[in-house]
Wavefront OBJ file of the C-alpha trace (Angstrom):
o trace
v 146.736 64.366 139.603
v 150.203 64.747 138.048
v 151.142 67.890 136.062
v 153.102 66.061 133.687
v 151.175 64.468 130.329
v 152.427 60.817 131.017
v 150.993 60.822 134.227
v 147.574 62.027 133.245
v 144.355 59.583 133.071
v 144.562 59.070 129.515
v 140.405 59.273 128.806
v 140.912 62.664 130.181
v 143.374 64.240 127.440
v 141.803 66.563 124.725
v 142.694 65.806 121.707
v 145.153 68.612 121.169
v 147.207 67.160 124.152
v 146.858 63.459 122.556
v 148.184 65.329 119.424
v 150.726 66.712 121.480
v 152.082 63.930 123.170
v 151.772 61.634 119.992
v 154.175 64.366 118.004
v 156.882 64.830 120.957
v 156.873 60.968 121.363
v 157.934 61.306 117.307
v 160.760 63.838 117.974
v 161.824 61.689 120.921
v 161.942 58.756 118.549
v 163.734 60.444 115.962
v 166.056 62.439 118.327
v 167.147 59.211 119.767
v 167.211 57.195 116.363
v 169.363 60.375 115.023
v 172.437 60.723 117.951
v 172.777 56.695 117.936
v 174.502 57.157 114.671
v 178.035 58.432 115.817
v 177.925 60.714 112.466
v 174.771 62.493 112.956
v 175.769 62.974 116.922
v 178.524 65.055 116.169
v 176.358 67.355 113.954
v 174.063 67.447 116.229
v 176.721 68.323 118.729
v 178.045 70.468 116.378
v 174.442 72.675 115.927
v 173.909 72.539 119.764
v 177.292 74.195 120.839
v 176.358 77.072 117.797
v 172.993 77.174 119.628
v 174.311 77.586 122.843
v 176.950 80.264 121.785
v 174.691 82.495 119.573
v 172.648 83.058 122.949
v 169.094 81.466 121.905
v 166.907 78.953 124.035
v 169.818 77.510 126.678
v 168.722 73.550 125.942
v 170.480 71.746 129.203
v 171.045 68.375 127.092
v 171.884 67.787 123.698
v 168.899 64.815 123.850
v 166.315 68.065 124.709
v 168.054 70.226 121.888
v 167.629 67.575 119.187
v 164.277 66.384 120.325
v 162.932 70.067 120.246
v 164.861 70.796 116.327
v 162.928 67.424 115.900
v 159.403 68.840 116.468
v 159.772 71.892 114.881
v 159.670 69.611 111.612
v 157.177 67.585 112.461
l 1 2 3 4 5 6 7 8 9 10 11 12 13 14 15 16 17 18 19 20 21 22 23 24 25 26 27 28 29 30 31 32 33 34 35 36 37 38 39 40 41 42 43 44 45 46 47 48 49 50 51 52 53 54 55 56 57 58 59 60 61 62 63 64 65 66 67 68 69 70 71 72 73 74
């Protein structure tokens, strides 16, 4: 068996990783919906470059930095 979620047999999930995966596939939703709009990407390009200089979390992609901002306000 796969260690990633997506992979898993879904009757085997408990319901806090159903909960999980429903909320992340949210943020991915509304991280994507938010850096189609050319406006919103460069604030969000904007926020990840602060991110990235204050020395928190190092996010590799600005799709993972938005997607994670995304589910903290879920």
């Amino acid at each position: 068996m796969s260690h990633y979620p997506m992979h898993r047999d879904p009757e085997s999930l408990t319901a806090n990783q159903k909960a999980s995966n429903g909320e992340f596939a949210k943020a991915r939703l509304a991280a994507d919906t938010a850096l189609a709009d050319p406006i919103r990407h460069d604030e969000w390009l904007h926020k990840w470059h602060e991110a990235i200089t204050v020395g928190g979390k190092n996010y590799k992609t600005l799709r993972g930095f938005v997607i994670a901002e995304m589910r903290k306000t879920l």
